[in-house]
N, C-alpha and C positions, 0 to 999 in steps of 0.2 A: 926245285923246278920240276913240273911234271918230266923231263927226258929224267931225270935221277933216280929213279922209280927204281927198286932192286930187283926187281924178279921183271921187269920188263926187257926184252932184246933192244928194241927201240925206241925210240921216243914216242908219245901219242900223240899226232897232229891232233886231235880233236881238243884237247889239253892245250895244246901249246897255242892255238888259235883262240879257245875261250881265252885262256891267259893274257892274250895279248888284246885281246877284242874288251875285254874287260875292259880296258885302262882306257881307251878310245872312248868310254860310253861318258868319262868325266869333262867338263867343260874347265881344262884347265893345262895350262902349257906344259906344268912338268908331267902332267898323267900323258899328253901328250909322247914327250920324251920317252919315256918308259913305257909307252906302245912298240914307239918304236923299234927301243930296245931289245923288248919283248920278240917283234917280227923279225930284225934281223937275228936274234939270238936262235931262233926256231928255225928260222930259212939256211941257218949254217947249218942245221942239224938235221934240216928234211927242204934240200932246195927247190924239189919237183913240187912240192905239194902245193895243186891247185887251192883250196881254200888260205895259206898262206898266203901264197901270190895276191890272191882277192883281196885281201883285207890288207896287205901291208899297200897294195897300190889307191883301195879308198882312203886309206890315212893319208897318204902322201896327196892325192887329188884334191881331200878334203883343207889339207893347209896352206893348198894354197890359194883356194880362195879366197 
């Protein structure tokens, strides 16, 4: 996963958001899952980060319509 990076201090939100925004673009329940996996995996790892918050709270708005 992009936070595993060896020579990086921290993880890269911008990484971990494509990462996770990736699995969101598929029209299918377990790419679903593995979004969200994805977000909360990244949001333990970087809780602040505004474009995390975004996009894990469209996936969730998104299911439940």
């Amino acid at each position: 996963m992009a936070r595993d990076t060896p020579d990086a201090s921290e993880p890269d939100a911008g990484l971990l958001t494509a990462l996770a925004r990736t699995h969101t673009t598929e029209d299918d329940d377990d790419q679903d899952d593995a979004a969200e996996q994805a977000f909360r995996d990244s949001l333990d790892a970087l809780p602040d980060d505004v474009a995390l918050l975004t996009g894990y709270t469209e996936l969730c708005t998104s299911n439940c319509q």
